[in-house]
C-alpha positions in Angstrom: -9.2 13.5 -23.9 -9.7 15.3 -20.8 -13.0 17.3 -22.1 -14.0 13.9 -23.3 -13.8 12.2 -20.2 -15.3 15.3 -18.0 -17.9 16.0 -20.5 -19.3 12.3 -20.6 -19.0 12.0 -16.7 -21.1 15.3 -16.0 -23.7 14.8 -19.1 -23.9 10.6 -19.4 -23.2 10.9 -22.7 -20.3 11.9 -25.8 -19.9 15.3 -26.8 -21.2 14.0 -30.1 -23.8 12.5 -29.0 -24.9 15.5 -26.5 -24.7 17.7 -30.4 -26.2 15.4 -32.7 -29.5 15.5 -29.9 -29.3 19.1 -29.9 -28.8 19.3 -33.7 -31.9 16.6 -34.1 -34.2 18.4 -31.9 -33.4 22.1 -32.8 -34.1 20.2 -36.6 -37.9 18.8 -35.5 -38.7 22.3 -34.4 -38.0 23.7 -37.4 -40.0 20.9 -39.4 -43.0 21.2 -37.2 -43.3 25.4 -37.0 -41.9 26.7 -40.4 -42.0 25.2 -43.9 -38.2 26.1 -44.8 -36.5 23.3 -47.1 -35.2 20.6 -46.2 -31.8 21.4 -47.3 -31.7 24.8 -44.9 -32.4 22.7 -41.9 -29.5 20.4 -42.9 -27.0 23.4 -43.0 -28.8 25.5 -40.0 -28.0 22.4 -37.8 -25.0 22.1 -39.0 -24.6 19.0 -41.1 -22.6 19.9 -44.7 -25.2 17.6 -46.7 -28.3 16.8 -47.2 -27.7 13.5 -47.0 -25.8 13.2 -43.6 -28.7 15.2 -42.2 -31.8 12.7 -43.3 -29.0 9.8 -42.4 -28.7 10.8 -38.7 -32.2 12.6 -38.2 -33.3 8.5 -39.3 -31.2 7.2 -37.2 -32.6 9.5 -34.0 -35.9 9.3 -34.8 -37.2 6.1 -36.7 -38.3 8.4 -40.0 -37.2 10.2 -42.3 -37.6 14.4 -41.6 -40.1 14.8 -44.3 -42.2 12.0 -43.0 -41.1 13.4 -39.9 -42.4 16.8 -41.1 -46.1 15.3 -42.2 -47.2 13.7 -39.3 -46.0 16.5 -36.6 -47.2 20.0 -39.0 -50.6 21.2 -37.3 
């Protein structure tokens, strides 16, 4: 409780909110500057499924990652 309350009070946000943003944007690097599977992203941020990944990376972002993926690869 008391990391809870100092972490929100220093950052302005949860714990889990502060690691799904990291998790989320360490995941739209990886779409945008390598072409490793979707699935691989899932685990390298951390999420245990595919599905919980494309759930919370659409919930952040408005898109799916491999629509994600096709409008930000150069």
């Amino acid at each position: 409780a008391y990391f809870s309350s100092t972490f929100h009070k220093e950052m302005g946000k949860s714990f889990t909110s502060w690691l799904t943003d990291v998790r989320i944007e360490y995941a739209k690097k990886q779409l945008c500057e390598t072409t490793v599977p979707l699935i691989d992203i899932a685990y390298q941020c951390g999420y245990n499924t595919l599905s919980q990944f494309i759930k919370m990376f659409k919930k952040k972002e408005g898109i799916p990652p491999s629509k994600y993926r096709k409008e930000n690869t150069h």
